[in-house]
C-alpha positions in Angstrom: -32.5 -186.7 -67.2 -35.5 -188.7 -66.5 -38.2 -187.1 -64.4 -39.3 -190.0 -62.9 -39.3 -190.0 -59.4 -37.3 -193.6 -59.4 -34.7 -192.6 -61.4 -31.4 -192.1 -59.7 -30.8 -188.8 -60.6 -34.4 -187.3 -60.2 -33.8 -184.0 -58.9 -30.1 -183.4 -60.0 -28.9 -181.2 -62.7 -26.2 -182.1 -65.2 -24.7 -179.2 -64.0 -24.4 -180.6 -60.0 -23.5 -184.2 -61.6 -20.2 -182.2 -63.5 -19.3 -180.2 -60.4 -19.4 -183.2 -58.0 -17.2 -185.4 -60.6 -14.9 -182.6 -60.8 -14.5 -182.0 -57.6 -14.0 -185.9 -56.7 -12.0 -186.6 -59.7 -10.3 -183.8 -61.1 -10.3 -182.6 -64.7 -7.4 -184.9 -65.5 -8.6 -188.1 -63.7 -12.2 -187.1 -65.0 -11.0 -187.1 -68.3 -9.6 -191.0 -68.4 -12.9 -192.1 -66.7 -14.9 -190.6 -69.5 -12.5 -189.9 -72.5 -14.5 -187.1 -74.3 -12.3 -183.8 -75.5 -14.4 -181.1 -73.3 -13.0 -183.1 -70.1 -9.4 -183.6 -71.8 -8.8 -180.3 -73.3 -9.2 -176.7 -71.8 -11.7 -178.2 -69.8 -14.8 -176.1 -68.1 -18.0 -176.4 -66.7 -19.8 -174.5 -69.2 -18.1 -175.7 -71.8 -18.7 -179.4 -70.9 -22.3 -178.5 -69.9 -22.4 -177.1 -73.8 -21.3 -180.3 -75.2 -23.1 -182.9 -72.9 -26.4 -181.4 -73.7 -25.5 -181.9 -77.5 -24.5 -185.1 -77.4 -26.5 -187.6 -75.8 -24.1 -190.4 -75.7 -21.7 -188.5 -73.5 -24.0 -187.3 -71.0 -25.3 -191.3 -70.6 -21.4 -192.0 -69.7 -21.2 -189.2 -67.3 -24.3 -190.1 -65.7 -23.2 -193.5 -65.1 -20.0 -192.9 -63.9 -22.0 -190.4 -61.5 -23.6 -193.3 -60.2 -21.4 -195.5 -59.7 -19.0 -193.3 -57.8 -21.0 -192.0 -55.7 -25.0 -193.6 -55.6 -23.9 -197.4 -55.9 -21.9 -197.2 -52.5 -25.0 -195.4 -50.9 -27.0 -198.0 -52.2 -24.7 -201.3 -50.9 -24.3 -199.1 -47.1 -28.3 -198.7 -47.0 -28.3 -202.7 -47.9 -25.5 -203.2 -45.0 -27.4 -201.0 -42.5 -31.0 -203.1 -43.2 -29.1 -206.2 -42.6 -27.4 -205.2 -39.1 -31.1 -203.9 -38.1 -32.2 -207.5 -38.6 
């Protein structure tokens, strides 16, 4: 994760970005979004934390599916809400 204040995850660990998923998706569900074996197979926390700090690739995929499920509809409501306060 980038430490630049811009970046859309400033300020979140990997470890909150794999909890939230989890929570909203499920292991199973989680695991055909982003088809890696820690999410498809005897899936945990630490263990995906493990394997997503390894392997750069895999933590880019989870941090974009992060964003789109949950910062790109924050992002199109702030863009609603300026319009109506026009």
């Amino acid at each position: 994760m980038n430490n630049n204040p811009n970046d859309l995850l400033h300020g979140l660990t990997l470890k909150t970005i794999v909890n939230k998923l989890v929570e909203f998706y499920g292991w199973e569900e989680l695991g055909k979004k982003v088809n890696i074996n820690c999410f498809n197979f005897d899936p945990s926390v630490n263990s995906s934390l493990k394997f997503l700090r390894k392997e750069y690739w895999a933590r880019i995929k989870v941090e974009k599916l992060y964003i789109k499920t949950f910062l790109a509809e924050e992002a199109l409501a702030l863009k609603e809400q300026e319009k109506e306060e026009k």
